[in-house]
C-alpha positions in Angstrom: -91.9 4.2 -119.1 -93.6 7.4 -119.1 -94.5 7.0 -115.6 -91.6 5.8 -114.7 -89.9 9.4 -115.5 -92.8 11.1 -114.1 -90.7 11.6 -110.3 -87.5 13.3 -112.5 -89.6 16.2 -113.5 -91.4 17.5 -111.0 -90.5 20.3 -108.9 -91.2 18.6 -105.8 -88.6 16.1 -106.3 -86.1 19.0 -106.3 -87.5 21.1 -103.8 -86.8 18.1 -101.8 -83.2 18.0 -102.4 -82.9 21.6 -101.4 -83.4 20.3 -98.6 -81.3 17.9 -98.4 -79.0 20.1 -99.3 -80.2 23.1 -96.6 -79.0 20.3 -94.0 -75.6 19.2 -94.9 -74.8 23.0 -95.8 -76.0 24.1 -92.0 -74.1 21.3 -90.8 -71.0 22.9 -91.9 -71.4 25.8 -89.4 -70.4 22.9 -86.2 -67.6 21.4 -88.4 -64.7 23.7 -87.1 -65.7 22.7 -83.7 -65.4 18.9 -84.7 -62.0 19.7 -85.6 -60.8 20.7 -82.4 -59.8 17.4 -80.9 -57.4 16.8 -83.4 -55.8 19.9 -82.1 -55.3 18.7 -78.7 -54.0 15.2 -80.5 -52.2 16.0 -83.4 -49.8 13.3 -84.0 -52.4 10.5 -84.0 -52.9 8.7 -87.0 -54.8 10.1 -90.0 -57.6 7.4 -89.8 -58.2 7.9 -86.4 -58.3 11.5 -86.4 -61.2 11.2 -89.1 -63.0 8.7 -87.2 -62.8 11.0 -84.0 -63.8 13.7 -86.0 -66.7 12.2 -88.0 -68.1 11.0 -84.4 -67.7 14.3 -82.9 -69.2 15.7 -85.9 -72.3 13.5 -85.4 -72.4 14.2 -81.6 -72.9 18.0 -82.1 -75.5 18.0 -84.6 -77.4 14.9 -82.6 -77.0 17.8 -79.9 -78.6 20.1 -81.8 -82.1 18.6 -82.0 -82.8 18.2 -78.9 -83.9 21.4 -78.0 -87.4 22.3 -79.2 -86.8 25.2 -81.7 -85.2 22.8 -83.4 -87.8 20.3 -84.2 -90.8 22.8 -85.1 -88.1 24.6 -87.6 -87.4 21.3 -89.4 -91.4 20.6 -89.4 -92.3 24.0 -91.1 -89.3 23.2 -93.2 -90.5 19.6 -94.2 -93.9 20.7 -95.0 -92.8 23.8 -97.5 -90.1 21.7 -99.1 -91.3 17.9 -98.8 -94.7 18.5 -98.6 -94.9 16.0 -95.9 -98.5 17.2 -93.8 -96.5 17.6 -90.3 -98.9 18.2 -87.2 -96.8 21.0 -85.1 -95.7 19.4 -81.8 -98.3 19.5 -78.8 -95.8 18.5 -76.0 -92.4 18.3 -75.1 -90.5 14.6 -76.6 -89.7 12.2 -73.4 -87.8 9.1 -73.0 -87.3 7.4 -76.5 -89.2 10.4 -78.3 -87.1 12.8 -77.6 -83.3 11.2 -79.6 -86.0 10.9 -82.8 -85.3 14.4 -83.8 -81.1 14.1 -83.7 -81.9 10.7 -85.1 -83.6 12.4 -88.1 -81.2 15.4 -88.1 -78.4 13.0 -88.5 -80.3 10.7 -91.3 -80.6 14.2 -93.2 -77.3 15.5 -93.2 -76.1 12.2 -94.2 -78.7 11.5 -97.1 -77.7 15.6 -97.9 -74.1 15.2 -98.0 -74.2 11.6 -100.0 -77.0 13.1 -102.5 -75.2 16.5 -103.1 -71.3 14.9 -103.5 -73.0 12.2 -106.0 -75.3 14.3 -107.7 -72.5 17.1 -108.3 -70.0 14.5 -109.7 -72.6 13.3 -112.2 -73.3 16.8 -113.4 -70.5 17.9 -113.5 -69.6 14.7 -115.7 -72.7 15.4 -117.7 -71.7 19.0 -118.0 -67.9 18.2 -118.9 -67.8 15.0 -121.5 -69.1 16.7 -124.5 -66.5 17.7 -126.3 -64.0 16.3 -123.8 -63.7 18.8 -122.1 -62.0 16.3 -119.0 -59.3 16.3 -121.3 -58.5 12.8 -120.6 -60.1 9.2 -121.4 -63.6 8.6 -119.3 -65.8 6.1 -119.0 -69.2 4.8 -117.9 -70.5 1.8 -117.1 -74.8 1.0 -116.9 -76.2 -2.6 -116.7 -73.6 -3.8 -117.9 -72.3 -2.2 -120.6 -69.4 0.3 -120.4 -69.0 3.5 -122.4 -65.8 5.3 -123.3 -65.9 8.7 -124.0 -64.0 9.6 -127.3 -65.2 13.2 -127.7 -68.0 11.8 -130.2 -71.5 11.0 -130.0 -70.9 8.5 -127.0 -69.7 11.8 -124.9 -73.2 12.6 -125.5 -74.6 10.0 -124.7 -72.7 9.4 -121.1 -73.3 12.8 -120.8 -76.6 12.3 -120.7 -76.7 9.6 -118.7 -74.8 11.3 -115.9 -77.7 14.0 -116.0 -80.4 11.4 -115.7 -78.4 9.2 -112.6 -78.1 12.9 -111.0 -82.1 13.4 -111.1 -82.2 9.6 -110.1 -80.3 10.6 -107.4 -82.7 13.8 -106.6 -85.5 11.4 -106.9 -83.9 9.3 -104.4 -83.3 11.0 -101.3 -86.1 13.0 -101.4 -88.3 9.8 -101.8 -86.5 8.5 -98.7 -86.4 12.0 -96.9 -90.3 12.1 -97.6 -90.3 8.8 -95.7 -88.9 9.5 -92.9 -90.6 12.7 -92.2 -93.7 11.4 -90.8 -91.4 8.4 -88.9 -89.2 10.7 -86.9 -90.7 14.2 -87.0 -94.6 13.0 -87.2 -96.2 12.4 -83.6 -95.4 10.1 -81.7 -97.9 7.7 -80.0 -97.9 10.2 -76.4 -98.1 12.9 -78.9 -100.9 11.9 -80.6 -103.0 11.5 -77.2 -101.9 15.2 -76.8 -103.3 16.5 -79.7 -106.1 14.5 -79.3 -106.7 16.3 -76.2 -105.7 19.6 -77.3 -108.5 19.1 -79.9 -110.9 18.2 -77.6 -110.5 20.6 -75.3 -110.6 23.2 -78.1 -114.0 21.8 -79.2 -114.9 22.0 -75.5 -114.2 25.8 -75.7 -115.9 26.3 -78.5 -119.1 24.8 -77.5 -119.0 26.5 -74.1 -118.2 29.9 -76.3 -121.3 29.0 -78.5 -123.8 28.5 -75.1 -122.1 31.7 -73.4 -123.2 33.5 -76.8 -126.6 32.3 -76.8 -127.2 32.5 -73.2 -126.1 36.4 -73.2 -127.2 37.8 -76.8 -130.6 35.4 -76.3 -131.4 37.1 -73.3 -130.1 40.8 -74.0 -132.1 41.0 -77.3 -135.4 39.3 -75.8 -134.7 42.0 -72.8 -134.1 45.1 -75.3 -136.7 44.1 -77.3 -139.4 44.4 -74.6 -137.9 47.4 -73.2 -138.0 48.8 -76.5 -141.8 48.2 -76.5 -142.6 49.5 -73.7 -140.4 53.2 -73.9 -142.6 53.3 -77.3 -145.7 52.5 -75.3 -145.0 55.0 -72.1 -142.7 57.6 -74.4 -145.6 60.6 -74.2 -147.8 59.6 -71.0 -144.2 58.9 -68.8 -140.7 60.3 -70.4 -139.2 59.5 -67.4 -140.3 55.9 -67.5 -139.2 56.3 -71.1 -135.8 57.4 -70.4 -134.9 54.5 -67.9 -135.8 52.0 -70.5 -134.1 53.2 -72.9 -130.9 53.5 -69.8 -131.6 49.4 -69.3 -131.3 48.9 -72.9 -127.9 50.4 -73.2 -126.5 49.0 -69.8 -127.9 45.3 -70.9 -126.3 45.7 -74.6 -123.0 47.1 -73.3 -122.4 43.7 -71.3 -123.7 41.6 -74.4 -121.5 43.6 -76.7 -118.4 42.7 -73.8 -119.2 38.7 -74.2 -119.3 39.4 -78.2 -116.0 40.8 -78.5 -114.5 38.1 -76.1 -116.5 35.1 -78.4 -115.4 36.4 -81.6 -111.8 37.0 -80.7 -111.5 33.7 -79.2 -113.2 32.2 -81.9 -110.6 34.2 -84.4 -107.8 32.5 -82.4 -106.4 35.9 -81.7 -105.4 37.1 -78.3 -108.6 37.6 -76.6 -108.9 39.3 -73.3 -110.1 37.9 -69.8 -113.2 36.4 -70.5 -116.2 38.1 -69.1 -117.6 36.9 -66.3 -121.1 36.5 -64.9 -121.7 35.1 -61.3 -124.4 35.0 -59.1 -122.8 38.0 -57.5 -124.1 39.6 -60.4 -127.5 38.2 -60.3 -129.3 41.2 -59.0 -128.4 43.4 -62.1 -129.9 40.5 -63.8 -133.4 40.8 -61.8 -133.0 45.0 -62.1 -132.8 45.0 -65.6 -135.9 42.5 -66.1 -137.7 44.7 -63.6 -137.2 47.5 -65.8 -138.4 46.1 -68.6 -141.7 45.6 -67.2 -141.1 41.8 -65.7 -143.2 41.2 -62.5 -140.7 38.8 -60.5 -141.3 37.0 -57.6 -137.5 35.9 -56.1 -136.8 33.6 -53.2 -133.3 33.6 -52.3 -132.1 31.6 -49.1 -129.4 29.9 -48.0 -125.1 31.4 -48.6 -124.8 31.7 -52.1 -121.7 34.1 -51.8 -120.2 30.6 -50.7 -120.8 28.9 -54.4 -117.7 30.0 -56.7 -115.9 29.2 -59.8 -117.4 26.8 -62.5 -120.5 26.4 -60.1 -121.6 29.9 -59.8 -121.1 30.9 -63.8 -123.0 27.8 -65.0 -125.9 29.2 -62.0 -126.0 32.4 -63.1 -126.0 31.2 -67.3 -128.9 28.6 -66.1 -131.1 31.4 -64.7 -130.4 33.9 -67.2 -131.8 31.5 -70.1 -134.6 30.2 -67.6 -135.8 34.0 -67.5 -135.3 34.3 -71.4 -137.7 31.4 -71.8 -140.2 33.2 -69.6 -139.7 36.4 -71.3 -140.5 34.8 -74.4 -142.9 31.9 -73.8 -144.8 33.0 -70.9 -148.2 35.6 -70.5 -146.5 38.1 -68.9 -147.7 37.1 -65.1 -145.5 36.5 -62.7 -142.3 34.9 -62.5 -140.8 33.3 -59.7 -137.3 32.6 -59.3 -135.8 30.5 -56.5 -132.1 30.3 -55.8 -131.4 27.3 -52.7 -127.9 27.0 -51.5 -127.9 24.3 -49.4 -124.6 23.0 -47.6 -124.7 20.0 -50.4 -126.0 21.4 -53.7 -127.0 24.7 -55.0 -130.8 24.2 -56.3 -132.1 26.5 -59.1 -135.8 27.3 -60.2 -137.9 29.4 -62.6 -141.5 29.5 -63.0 -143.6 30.9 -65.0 -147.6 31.0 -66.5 -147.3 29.1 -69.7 -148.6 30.4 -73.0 -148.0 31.5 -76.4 -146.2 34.3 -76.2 -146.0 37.9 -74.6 -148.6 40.0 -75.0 -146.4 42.8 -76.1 -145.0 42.0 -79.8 -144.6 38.0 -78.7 -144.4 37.2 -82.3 -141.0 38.6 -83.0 -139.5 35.4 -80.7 -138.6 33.1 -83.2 -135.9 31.0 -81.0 -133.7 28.5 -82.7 -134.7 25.3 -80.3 -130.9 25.2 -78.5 -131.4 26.9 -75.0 -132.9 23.9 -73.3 -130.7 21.3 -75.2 -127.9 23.3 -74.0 -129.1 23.7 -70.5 -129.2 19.8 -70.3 -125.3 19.8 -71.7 -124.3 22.2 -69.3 -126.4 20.8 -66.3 -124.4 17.1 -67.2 -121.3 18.5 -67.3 -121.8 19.6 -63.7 -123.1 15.9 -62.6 -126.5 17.8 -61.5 -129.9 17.4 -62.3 -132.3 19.3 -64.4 -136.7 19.1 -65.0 -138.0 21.1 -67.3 -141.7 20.8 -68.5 -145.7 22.1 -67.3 -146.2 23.0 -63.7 -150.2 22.1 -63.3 -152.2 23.2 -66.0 -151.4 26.8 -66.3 -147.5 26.9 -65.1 -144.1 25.9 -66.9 -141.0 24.7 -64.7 -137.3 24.8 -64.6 -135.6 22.9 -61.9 -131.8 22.5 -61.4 -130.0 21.0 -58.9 -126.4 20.8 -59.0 -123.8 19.3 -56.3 -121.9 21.7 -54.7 -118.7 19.6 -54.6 -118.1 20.4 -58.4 -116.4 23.4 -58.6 -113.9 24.5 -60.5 
């Protein structure tokens, strides 16, 4: 039994029918308007004139949610006073999906209006019978027995009862409120298979964010760091060589400080700015900056690669950018030969360099996390190419790409 009263006093239950209550009061702002055909047509009969007016009635507020504002409003609503966990809409209702929210408007004004008249006629019986303060002879009938109220102790105790069918009533509508909620404002089955895609392409985002991040901070710091080394080394025999260092080590953070800024806004869901973007236009400042930080390169570029745009040309320019990190950080410090091949059907990508431990020049400080070449191989699939990574003979290592030029974006 305990159980059983458990619904009548929570606060849920009640901030459920306020808003039931929230819908039949709103729905009194179109009423006047439902009243104007009986205006133009005032000697028909009563009856009528309250059918025509309930039908009206229902008409303009069926009107009212279908338009979009409407629907999210009664979500946010629904999950503050329900606590029904709504999705918020990922597309715009078509065909059958979109009468499901006047359907539910009209379901909710009507449970609203038929909770709050019963409700406040049992309260206000509760309220009134002790003491008789109806002034006149009342009664109550439950399962079968009636009760009449003589201003004694069975005022009190249909008094009570009146209370309790009132939060029966609460529990009720809200219980059937809270069942509808997920029926007629939940997704629908196209809806779903929106925000299914809207999720995926979200994770999609984030995982291209999280390879733009390591492609440009990777490289920037393994860069910096070697240029750092070396204005230390050359800072009293050559100030000038010193100074220009220290110059590529500014320039090179500045643009990893510019993809920063955009990943962590984006990754805040605020407004972020234009993403930054890196082409092989922008290749040569690449090669300058690896030059500068003591990097012997040996670069063979042939074919039109001003032709390769869009999608192509940013996943190029990432590819080679974490093909030289490698080589900063895993290579001897010989040469490193860089080939870029755009050929009228694919765009082919290389970087070799002599394998070994590490740089001679403070190698141990490159401690990498393992996820540049897994995320070269991700990013090479996505662009149906082709990628071989692995030794070159016995003293080189190799990275190949080749990726059709026909995916672009």
């Amino acid at each position: 039994m305990i159980r059983g009263l458990r619904p009548l006093l929570r606060g849920s239950t009640y901030s459920g029918m306020l808003f039931a209550y929230c819908g039949a009061l709103a729905s009194l702002s179109l009423l006047p308007f439902a009243l104007l055909p009986t205006l133009a047509w005032p000697s028909a009969p009563y009856g009528v004139q309250a059918v025509v007016v309930l039908l009206v009635w229902a008409a303009l507020i069926g009107s009212v949610g279908l338009a979009r504002t409407t629907r999210r409003a009664l979500i946010a609503f629904a999950r503050r006073l329900l606590g029904v966990p709504l999705p918020a809409p990922a597309a715009v209702p078509s065909g059958a999906d979109r009468w499901r929210t006047p359907l539910w408007l009209l379901l909710h004004v009507a449970l609203g209006w038929a909770g709050a008249l019963t409700s406040g006629v049992l309260v206000l019986m509760g309220v009134a019978l002790p003491g008789n303060r109806l002034d006149a002879e009342a009664g109550l009938s439950l399962f079968g027995r009636s009760l009449r109220s003589d201003g004694g102790w069975r005022s009190w105790v249909m008094a009570l009862g009146c209370l309790l069918l009132a939060a029966v009533v609460c529990v009720v509508v809200t219980s059937v409120l809270r069942w509808l909620a997920p029926r007629l404002l939940g997704p629908s089955s196209a809806e779903r298979l929106a925000l299914m895609a809207e999720r995926e392409q979200r994770l999609a985002e984030r995982n291209r964010l999280a390879h733009e991040l390591h492609d440009s901070i990777g490289h920037t710091l393994t860069a910096a760091t070697i240029q750092a080394a070396v204005a230390g080394e050359v800072l009293s025999a050559d100030p000038a060589a010193a100074r220009a260092a220290m110059r590529s080590i500014e320039e090179s953070t500045r643009a990893a400080l510019e993809d920063l800024d955009y990943v962590l806004g984006a990754l805040r869901e605020e407004e972020a700015g234009t993403a930054p973007t890196r082409t092989l236009a922008d290749l040569p400042e690449l090669l300058d900056r690896l030059r500068h930080a003591g990097a012997v390169l040996d670069v063979e570029l042939s074919g039109e690669s001003e032709r390769v745009q869009g999608t192509l040309s940013r996943a190029a320019y990432r590819i080679l950018q974490e093909g030289l990190t490698n080589a900063l950080r895993h290579g001897t410090g010989g040469p490193i030969g860089v080939r870029v091949a755009a050929l009228p059907d694919c765009l082919e990508l290389g970087v070799v360099n002599e394998a070994g431990a590490g740089m001679p020049t403070g190698a141990g400080v490159f401690r990498t996390s393992g996820h540049g070449l897994p995320g070269l191989a991700e990013r090479v699939r996505l662009l149906h190419g082709e990628i071989e990574v692995g030794p070159d003979g016995p003293r080189h290592w190799r990275l190949a790409v080749r990726l059709p030029v026909r995916v672009s974006a």
